[in-house]
Backbone as CSV, one residue per row, in Angstrom:
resi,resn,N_x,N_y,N_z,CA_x,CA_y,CA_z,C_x,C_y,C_z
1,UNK,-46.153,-174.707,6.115,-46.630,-173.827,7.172,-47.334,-174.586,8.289
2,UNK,-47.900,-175.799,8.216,-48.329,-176.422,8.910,-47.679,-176.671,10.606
3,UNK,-46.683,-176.864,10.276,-45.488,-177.380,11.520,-45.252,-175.782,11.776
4,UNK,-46.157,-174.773,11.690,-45.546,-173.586,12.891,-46.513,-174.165,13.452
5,UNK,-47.495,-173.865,14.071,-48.960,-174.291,14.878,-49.777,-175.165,14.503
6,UNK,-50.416,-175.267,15.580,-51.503,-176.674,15.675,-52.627,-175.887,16.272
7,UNK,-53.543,-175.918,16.217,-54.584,-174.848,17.017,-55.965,-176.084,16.771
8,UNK,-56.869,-176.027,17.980,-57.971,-176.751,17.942,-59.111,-175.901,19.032
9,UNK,-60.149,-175.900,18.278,-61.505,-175.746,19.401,-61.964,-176.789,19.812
10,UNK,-61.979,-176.843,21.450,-62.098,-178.444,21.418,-63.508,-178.190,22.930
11,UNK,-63.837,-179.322,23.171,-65.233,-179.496,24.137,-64.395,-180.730,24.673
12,UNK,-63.158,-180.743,25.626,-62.707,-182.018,26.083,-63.884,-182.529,27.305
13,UNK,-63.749,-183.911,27.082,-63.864,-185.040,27.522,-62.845,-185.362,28.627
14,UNK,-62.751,-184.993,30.071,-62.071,-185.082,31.217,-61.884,-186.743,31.167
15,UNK,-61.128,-187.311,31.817,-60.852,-188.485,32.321,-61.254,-188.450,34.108
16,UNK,-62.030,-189.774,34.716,-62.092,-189.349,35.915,-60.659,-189.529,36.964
17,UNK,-60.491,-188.842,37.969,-59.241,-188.744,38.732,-59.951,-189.437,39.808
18,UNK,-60.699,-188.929,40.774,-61.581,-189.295,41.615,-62.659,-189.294,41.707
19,UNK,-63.270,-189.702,42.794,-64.821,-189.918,42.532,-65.938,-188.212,42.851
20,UNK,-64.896,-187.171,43.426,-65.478,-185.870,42.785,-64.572,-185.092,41.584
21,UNK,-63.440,-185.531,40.735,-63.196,-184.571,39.996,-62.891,-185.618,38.925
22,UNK,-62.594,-184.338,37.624,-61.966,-185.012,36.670,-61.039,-184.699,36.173
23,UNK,-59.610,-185.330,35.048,-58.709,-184.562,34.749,-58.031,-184.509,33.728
24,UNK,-57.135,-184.016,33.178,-56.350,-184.735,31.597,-54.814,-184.799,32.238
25,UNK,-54.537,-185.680,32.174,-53.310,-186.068,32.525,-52.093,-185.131,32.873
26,UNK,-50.788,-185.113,33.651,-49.525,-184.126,33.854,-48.987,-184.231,32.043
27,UNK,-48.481,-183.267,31.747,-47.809,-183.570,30.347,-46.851,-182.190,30.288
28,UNK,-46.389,-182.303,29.295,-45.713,-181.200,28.233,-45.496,-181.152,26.948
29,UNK,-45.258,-180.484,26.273,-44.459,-180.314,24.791,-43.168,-179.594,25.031
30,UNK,-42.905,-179.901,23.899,-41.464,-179.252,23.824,-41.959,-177.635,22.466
31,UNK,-42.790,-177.590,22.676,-43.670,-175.888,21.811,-44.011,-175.136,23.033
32,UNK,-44.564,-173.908,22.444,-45.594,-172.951,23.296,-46.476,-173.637,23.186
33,UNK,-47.613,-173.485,24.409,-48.789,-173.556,24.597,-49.817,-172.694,24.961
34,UNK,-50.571,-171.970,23.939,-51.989,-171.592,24.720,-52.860,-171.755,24.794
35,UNK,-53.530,-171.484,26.039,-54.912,-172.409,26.492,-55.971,-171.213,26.660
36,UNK,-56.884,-170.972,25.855,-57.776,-170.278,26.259,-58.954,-170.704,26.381
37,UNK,-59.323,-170.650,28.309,-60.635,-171.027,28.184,-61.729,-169.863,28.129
38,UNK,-62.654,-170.607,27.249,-64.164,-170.146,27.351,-65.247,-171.033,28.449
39,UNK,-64.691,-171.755,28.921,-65.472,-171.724,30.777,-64.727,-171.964,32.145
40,UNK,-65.381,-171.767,32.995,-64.813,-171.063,33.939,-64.752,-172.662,34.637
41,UNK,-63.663,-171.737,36.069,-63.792,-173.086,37.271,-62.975,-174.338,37.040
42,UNK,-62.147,-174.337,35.684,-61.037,-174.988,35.334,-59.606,-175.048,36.219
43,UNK,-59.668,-175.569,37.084,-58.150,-175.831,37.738,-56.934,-176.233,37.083
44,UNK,-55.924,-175.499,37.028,-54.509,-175.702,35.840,-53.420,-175.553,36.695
45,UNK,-53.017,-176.759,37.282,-51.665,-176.332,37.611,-50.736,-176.711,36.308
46,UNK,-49.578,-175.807,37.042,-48.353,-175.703,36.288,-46.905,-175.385,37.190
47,UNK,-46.532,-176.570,37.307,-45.125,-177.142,38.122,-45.828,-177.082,39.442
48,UNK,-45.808,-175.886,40.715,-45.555,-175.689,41.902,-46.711,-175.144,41.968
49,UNK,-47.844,-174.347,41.085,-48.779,-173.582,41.304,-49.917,-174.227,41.098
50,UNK,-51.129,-173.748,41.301,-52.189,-174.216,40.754,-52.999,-172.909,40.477
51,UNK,-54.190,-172.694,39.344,-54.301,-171.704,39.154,-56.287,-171.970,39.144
52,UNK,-57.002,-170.802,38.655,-58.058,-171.399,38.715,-58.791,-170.461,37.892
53,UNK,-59.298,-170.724,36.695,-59.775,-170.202,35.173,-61.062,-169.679,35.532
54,UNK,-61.188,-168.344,35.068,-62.482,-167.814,35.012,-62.749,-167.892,33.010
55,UNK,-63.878,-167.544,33.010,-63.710,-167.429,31.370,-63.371,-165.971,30.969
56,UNK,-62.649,-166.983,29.609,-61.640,-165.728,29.116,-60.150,-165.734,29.653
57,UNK,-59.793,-166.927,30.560,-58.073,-166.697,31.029,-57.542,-167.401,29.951
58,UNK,-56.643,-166.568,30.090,-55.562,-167.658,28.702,-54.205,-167.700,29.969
59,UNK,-53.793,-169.150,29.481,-52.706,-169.790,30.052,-51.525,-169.767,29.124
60,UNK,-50.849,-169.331,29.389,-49.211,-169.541,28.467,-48.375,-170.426,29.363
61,UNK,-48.105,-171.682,28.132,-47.214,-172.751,28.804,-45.951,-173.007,28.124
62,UNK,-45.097,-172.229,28.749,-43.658,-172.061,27.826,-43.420,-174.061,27.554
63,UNK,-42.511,-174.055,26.652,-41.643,-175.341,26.214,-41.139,-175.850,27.600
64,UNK,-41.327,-177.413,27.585,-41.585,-178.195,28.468,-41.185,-177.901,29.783
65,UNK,-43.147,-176.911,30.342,-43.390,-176.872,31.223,-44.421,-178.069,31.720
66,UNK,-44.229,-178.535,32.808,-45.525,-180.028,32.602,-46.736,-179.170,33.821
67,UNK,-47.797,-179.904,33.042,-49.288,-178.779,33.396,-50.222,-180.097,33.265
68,UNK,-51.221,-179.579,34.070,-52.327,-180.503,34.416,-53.290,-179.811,34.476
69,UNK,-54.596,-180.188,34.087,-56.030,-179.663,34.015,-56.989,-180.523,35.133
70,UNK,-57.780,-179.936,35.866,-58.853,-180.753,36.446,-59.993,-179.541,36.722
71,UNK,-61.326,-180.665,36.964,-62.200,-179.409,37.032,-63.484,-181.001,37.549
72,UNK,-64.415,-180.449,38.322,-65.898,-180.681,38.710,-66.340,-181.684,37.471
73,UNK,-66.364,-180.523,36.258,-67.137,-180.558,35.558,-66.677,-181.817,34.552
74,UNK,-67.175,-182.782,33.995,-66.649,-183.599,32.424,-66.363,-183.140,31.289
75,UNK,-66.741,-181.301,31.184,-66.456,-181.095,29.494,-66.051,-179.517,30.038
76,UNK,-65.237,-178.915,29.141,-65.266,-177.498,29.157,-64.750,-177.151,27.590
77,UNK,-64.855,-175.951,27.120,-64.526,-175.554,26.143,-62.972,-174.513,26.004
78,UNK,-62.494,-174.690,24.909,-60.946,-174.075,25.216,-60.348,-173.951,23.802
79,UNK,-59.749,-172.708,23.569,-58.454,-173.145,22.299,-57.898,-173.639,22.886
80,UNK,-56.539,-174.646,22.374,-55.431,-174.276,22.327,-54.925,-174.422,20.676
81,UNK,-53.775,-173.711,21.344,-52.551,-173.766,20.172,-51.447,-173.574,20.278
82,UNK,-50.571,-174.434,19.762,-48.980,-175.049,20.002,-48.428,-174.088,18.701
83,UNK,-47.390,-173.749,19.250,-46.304,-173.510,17.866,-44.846,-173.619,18.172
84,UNK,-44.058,-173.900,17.714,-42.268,-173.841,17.703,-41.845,-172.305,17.715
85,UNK,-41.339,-171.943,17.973,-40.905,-170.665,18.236,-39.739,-170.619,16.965
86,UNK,-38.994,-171.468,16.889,-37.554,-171.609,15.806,-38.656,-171.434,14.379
87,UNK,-39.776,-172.268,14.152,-40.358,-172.360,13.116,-40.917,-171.189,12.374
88,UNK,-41.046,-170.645,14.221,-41.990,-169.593,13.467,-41.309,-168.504,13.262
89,UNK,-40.054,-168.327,13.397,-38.827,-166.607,13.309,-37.959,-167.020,12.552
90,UNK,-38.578,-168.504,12.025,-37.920,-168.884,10.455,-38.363,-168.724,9.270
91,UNK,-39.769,-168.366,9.868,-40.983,-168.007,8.483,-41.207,-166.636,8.827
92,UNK,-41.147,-166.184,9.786,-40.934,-164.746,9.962,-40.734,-163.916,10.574
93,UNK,-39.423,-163.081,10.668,-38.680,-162.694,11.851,-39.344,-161.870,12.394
94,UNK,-40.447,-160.956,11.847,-40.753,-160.056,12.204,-41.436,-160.856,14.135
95,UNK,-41.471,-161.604,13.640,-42.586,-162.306,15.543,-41.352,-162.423,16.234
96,UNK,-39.647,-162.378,16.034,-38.867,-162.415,16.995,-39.261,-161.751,18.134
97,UNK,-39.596,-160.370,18.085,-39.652,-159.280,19.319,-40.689,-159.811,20.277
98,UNK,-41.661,-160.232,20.053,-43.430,-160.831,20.466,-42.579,-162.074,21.267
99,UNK,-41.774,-162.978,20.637,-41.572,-163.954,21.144,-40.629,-164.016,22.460
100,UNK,-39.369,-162.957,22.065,-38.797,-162.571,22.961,-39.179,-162.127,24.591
101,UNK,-40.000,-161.125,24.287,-40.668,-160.807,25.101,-41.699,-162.292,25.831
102,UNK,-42.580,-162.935,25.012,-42.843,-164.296,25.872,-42.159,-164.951,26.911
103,UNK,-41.280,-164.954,26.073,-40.078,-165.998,27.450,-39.174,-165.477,27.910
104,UNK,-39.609,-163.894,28.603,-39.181,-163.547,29.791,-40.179,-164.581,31.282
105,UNK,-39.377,-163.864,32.519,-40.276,-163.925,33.570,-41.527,-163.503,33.147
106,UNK,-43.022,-163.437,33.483,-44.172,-162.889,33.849,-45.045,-163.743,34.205
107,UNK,-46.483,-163.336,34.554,-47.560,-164.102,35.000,-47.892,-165.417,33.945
108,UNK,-48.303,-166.571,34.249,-48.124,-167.519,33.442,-49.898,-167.532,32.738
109,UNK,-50.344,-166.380,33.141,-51.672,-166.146,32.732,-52.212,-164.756,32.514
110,UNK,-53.475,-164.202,31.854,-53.742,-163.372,32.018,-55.584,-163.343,31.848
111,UNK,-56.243,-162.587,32.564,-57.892,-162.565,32.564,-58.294,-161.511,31.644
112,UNK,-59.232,-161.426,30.135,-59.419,-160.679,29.348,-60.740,-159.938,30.156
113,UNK,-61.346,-158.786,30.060,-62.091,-158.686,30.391,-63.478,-158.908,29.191
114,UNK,-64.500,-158.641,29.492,-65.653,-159.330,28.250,-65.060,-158.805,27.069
115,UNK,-64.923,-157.753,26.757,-64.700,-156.936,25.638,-63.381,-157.696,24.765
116,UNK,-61.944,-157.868,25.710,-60.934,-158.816,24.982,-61.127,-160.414,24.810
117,UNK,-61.829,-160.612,25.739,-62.234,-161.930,25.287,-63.063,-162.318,24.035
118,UNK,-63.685,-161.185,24.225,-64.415,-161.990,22.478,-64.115,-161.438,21.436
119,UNK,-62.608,-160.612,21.515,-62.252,-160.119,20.351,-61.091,-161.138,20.067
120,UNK,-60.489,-161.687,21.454,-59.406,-162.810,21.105,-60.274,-163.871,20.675
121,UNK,-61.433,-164.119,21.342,-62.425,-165.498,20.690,-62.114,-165.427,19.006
122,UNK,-62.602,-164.076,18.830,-62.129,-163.787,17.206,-60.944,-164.155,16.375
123,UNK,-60.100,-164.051,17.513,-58.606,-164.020,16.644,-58.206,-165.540,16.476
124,UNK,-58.684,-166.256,17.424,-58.269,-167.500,17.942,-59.296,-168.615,16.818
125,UNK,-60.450,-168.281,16.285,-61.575,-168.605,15.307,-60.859,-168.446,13.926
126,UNK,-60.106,-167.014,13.885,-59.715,-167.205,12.200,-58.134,-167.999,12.438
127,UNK,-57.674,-168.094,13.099,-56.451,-168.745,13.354,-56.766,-170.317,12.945
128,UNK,-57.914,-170.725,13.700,-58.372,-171.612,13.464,-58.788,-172.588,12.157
129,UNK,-59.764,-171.217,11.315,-59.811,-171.517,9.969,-59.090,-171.323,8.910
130,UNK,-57.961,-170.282,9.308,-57.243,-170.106,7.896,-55.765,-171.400,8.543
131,UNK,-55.921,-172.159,9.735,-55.024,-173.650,9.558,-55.538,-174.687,8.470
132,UNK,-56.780,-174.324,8.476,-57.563,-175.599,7.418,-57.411,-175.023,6.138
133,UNK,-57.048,-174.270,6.081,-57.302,-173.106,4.248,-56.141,-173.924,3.805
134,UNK,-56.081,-173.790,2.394,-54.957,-174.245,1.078,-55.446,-173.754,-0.090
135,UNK,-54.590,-172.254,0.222,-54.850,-171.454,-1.187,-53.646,-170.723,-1.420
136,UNK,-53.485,-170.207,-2.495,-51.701,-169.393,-2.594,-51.430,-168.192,-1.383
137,UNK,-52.334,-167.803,-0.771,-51.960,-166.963,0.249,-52.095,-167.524,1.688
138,UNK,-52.361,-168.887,1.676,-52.668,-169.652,3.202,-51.483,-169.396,4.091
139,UNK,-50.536,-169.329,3.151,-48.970,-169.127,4.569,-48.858,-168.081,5.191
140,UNK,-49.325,-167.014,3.902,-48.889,-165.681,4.585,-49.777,-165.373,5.771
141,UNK,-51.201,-165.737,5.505,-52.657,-165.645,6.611,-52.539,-166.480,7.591
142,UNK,-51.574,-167.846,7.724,-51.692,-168.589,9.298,-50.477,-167.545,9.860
143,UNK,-49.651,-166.967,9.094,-47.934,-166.600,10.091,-49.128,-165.002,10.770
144,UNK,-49.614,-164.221,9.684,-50.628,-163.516,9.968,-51.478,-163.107,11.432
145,UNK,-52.320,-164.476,11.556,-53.242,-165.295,12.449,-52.686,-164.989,13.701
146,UNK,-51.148,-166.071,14.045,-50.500,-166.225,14.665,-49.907,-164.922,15.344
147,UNK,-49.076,-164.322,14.609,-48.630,-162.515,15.045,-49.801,-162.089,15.750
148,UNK,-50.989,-161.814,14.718,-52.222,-160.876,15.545,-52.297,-161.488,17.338
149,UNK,-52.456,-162.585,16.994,-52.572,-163.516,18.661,-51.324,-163.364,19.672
150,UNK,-50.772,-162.812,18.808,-49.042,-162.983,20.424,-49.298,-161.308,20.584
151,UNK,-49.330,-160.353,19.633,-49.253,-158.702,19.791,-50.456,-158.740,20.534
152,UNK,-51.687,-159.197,20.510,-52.836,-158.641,21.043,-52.530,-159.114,22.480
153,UNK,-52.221,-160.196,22.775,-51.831,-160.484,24.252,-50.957,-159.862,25.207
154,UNK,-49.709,-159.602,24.450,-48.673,-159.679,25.208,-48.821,-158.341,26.200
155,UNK,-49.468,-157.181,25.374,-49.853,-155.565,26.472,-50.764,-156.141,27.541
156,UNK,-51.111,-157.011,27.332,-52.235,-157.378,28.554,-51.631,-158.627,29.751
157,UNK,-50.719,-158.764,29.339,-49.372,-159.566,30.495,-48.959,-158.433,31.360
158,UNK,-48.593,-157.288,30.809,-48.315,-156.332,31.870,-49.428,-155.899,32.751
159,UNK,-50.671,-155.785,32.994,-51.737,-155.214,33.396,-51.928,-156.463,34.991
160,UNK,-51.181,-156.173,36.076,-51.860,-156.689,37.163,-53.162,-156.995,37.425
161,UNK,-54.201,-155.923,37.547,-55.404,-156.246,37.793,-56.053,-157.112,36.728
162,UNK,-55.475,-158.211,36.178,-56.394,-158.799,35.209,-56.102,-160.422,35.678
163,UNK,-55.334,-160.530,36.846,-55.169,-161.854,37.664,-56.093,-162.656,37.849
164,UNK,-55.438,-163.683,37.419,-57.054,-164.737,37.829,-56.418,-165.762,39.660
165,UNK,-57.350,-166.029,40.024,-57.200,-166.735,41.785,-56.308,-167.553,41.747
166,UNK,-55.511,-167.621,42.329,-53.737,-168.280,42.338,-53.600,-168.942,43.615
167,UNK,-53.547,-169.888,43.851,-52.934,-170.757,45.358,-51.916,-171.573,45.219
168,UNK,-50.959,-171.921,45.892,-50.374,-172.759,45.974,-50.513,-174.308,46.629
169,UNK,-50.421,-175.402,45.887,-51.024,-176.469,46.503,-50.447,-176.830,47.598
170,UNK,-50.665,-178.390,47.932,-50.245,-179.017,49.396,-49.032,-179.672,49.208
171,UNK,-48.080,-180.040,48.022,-47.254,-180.285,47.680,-45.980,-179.338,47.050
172,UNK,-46.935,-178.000,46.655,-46.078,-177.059,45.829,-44.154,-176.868,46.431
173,UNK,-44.307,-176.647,47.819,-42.656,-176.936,48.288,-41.645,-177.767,48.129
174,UNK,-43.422,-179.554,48.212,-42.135,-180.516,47.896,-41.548,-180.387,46.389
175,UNK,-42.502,-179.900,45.280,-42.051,-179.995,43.991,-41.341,-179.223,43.671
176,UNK,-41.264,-178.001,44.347,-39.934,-176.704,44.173,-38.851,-177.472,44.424
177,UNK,-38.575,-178.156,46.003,-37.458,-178.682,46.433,-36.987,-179.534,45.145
178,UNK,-37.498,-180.273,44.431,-36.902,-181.631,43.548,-36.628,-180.604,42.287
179,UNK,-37.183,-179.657,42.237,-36.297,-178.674,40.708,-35.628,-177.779,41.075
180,UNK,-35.627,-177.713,42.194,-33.799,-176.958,43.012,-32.859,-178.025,42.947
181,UNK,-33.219,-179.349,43.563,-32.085,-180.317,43.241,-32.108,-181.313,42.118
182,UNK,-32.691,-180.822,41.233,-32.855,-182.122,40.144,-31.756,-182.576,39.672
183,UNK,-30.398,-181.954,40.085,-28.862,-182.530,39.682,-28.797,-183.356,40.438
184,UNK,-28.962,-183.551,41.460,-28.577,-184.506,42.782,-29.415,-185.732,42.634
185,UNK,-29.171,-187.014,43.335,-29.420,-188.273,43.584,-30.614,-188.024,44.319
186,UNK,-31.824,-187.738,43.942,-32.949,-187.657,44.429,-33.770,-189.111,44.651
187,UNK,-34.384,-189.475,46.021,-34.875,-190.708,46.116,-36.120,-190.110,46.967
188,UNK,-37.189,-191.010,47.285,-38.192,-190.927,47.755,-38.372,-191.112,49.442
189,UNK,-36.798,-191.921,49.678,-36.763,-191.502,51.171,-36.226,-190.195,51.412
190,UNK,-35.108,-189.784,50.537,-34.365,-188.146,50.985,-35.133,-187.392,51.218
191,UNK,-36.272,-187.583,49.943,-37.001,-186.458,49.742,-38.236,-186.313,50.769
192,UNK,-38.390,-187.124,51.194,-39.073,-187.592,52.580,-38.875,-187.219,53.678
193,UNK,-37.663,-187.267,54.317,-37.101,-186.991,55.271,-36.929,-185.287,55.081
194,UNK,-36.440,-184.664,54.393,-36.632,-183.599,53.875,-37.885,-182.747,54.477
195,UNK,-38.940,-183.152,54.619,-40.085,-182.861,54.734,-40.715,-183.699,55.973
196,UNK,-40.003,-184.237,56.785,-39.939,-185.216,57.948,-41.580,-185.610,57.637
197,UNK,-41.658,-186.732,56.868,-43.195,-187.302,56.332,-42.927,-188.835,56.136
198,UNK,-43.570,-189.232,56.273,-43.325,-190.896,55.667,-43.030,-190.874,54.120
199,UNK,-42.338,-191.780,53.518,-42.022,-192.298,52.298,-43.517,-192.637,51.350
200,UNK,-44.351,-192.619,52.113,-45.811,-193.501,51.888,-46.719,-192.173,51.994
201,UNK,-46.102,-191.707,52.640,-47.392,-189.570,52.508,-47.009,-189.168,51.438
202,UNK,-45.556,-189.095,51.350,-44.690,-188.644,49.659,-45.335,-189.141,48.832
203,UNK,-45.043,-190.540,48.701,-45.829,-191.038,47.449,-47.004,-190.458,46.879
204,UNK,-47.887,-190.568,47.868,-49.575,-190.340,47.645,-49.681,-189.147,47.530
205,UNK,-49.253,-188.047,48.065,-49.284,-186.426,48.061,-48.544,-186.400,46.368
206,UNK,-47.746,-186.631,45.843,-47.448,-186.755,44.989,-47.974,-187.459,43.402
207,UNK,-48.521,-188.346,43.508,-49.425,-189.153,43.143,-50.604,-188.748,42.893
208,UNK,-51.349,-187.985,44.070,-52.860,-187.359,43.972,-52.411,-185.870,43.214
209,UNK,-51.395,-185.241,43.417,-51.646,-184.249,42.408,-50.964,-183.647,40.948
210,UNK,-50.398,-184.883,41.223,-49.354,-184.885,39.359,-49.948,-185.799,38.612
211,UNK,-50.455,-186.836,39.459,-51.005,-188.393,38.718,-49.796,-189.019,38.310
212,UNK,-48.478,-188.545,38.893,-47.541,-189.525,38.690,-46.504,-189.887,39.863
213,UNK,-46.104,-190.633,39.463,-45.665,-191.432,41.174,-44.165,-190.426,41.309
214,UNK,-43.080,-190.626,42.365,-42.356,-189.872,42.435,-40.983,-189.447,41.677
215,UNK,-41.160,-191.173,41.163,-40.055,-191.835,40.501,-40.414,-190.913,39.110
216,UNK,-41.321,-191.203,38.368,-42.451,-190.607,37.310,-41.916,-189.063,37.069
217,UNK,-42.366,-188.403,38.211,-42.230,-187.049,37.981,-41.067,-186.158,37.589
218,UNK,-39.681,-186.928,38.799,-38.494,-186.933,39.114,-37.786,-187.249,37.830
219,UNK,-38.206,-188.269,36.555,-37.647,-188.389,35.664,-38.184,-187.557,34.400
220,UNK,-39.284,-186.968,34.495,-39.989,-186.259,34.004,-38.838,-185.107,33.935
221,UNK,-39.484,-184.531,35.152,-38.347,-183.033,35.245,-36.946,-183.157,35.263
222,UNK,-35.871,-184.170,34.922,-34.659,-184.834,34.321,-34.991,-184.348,32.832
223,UNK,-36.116,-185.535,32.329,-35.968,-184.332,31.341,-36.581,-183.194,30.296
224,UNK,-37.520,-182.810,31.122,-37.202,-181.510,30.852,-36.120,-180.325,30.411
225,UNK,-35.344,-180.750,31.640,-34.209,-179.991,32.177,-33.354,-180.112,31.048
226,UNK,-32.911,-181.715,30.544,-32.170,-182.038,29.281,-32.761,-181.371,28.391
227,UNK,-34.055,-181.855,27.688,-34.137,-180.998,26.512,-34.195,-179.570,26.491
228,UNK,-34.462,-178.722,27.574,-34.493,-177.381,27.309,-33.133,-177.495,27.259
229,UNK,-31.655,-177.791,27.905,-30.784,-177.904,27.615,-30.013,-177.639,26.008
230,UNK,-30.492,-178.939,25.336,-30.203,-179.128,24.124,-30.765,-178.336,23.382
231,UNK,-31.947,-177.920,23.504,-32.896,-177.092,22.333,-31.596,-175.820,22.860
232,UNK,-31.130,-175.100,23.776,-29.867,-174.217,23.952,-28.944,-174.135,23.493
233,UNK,-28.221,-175.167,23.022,-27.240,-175.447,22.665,-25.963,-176.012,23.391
234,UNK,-26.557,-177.026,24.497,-25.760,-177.528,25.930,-25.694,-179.379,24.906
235,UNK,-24.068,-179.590,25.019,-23.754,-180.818,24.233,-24.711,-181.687,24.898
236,UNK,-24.491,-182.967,24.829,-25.244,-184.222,25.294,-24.931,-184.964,26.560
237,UNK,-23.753,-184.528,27.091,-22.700,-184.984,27.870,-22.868,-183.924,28.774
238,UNK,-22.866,-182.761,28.430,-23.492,-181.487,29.133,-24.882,-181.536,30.214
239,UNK,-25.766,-181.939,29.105,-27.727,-182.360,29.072,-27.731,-183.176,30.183
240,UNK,-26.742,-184.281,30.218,-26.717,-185.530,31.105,-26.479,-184.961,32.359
241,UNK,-25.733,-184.199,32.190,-24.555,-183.896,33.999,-25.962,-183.077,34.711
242,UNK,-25.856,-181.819,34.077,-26.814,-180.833,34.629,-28.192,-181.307,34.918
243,UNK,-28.819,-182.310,34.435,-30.077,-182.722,34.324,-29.960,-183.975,35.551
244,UNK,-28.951,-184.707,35.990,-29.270,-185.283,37.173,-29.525,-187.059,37.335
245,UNK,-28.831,-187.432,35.615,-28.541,-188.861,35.185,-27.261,-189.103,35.667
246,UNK,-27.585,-190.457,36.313,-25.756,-190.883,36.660,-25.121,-191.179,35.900
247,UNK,-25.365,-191.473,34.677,-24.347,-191.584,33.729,-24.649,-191.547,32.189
248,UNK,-24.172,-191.338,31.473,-24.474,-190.778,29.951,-25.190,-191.755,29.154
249,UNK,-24.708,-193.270,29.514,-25.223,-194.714,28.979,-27.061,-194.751,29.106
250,UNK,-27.154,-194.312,30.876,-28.397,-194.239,31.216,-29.379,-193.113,30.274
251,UNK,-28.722,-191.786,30.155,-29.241,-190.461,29.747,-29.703,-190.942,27.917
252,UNK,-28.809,-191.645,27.473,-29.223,-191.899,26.173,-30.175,-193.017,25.951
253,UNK,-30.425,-194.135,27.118,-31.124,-194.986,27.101,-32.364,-194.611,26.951
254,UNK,-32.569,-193.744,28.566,-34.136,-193.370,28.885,-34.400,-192.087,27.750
255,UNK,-33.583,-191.249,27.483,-33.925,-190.340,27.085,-34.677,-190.853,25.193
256,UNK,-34.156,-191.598,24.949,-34.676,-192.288,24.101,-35.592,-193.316,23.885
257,UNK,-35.602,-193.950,24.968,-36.978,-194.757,25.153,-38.347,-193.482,25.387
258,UNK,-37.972,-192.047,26.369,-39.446,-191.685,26.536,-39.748,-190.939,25.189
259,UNK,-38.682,-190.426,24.512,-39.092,-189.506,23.426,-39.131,-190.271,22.142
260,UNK,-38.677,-191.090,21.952,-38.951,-192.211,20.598,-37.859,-191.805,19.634
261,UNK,-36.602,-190.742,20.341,-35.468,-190.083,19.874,-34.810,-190.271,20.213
262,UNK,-33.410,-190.110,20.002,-31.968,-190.562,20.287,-31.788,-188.908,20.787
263,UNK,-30.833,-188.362,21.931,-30.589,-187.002,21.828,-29.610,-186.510,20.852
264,UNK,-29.272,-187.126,20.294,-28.203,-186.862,19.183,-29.279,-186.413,17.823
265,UNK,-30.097,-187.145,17.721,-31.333,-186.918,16.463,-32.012,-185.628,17.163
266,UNK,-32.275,-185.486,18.440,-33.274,-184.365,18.995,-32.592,-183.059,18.305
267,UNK,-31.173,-183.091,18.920,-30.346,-181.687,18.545,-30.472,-181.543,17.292
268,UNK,-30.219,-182.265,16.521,-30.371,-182.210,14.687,-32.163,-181.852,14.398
269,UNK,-32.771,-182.569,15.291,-34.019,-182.018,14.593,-34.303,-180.305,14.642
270,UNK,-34.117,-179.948,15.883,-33.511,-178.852,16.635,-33.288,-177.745,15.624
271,UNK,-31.929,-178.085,15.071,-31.154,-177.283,14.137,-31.723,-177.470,12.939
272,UNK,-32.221,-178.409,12.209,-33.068,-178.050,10.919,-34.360,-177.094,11.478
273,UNK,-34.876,-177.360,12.486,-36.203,-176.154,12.553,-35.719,-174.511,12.655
C-alpha cells in the first residue's frame, strides 16, 4: 500500500533565488500532487500561471505538470501528497469516479473557507498517520484516508467564489507559445524573434522565472509531453515524433539519461502499476 501515496507535513526550508525571495526549484512528477498550504503569501506557479496562496488553498498538480514555489518568507508550512492514480483504482476502483472527475479541465486550485480548512487539516493529519501505521487493517485505512481527501474536495472545485488571486506572469505567453509548438524545432533565436526581444532578454526572462535556462525548460516540456504520451498508451516512436525530438536515437538517449529509465522500461513499469 505504500506506493499509492506519499504524504508529508513539512515546514520547508526555501532555497534563496534572489536577494528578496526564496524558492524550491521548477519540477514535476509523473503522480498527482497536492499541496495544501497552511500559510499564506506562497507564490506557485504552474506552467503559464502564477498563483498566490492564502491559507487553506490547496493546489492540484496533475502528472507532469512542472510547478514552482517562491515566497518572501524562508519557511512555510504545507501537506503534500503524491499518489499514482493506476495504483490507486488498482487497490480500489471505487476512487475511479473521484479520479475521473480530477483530470478533467478545472481550476488548478481551490480556497477552503476556515471551517473546510481545518476539517481538511483533519483529513490530511490522519492520512498522514495511518501512512506510518502497520497493522492488519493499515491498507484498508490509507486507500480510506485517501478517498475521504479526493470526495471532500472535489464539490468544492466547482464553487467559483472560493478563488484564490491569479495573475499571469511576464513570460506566461512566451511559455504558452513553446507548448503550442513543442513539436517543432524550437531555438532561442526563433523563439526570440517571435516576441521581437533579444536572444539575451529570452534567456534571462526565462531563467528568472523557471530557474531554468531555455534549452532546460524546452527539454523539460519534450518530456513531459513524451511521458504523458506513454503513460496513454502512444508507442515510443509515437512519444518521439509528437514530443518534438529529431530523432528516436536522440529520444531514447536523453529520455533516459533524465529519468534513469529506458522508455521501453517506463511503459512496462506503467503497465505493471
Amino acid at each position: 500500500m505504500a506506493d499509492i501515496y506519499e504524504i508529508w507535513k513539512r515546514e520547508n526550508i526555501f532555497e534563496r533565488e534572489s536577494e528578496d525571495n526564496y524558492a524550491i526549484v521548477t519540477h514535476l512528477h509523473d503522480t498527482f500532487e497536492l499541496n495544501f498550504m497552511l500559510s499564506e503569501g506562497i507564490e506557485v506557479m504552474m506552467e503559464e500561471q502564477t498563483f498566490v496562496s492564502q491559507k487553506g488553498t490547496l493546489f492540484i498538480f496533475p502528472p507532469f505538470s512542472l510547478h514552482k514555489l517562491r515566497s518572501q518568507k524562508t519557511e512555510f508550512r504545507r501537506f503534500v501528497l503524491n499518489f499514482n492514480e493506476f495504483q490507486a483504482i488498482k487497490i480500489c476502483s471505487a476512487l475511479e469516479p473521484a479520479l475521473s472527475i480530477l483530470k478533467k479541465p478545472h481550476s488548478p486550485f481551490v480556497v477552503m473557507n476556515e471551517a473546510d480548512t481545518s476539517a481538511l487539516t483533519d483529513l490530511f493529519q490522519r492520512a498522514c498517520d495511518e501512512s506510518q501505521s502497520n497493522t492488519p487493517l493499515s491498507d484498508y485505512k490509507k486507500i480510506t484516508a485517501l478517498g475521504d481527501i479526493l470526495y471532500f474536495i472535489l464539490p468544492r472545485l466547482e464553487k467559483e467564489n472560493l478563488h484564490a488571486p491569479i495573475y499571469k506572469n511576464e513570460i506566461a505567453d512566451i511559455l504558452t507559445y513553446i507548448n503550442d509548438h513543442i513539436q517543432e524545432d524550437l531555438t532561442v533565436d526563433s523563439i526570440a524573434k517571435q516576441f521581437a526581444m533579444s536572444s539575451t532578454t529570452l534567456w534571462r526572462l526565462i531563467k528568472k522565472h523557471t530557474w531554468l535556462s531555455p534549452k532546460e525548460y524546452i527539454l523539460n516540456k519534450r518530456l513531459v509531453v513524451a511521458s504523458n504520451l506513454l503513460m496513454y498508451g502512444a508507442s515510443v516512436a509515437e512519444a518521439a515524433e509528437k514530443s518534438g525530438f529529431n530523432s528516436y536515437s536522440h529520444f531514447i538517449r536523453t529520455f533516459t539519461q533524465q529519468k534513469g529509465i529506458s522508455p521501453h522500461k517506463y511503459v512496462q513499469k506503467m503497465l505493471q502499476s
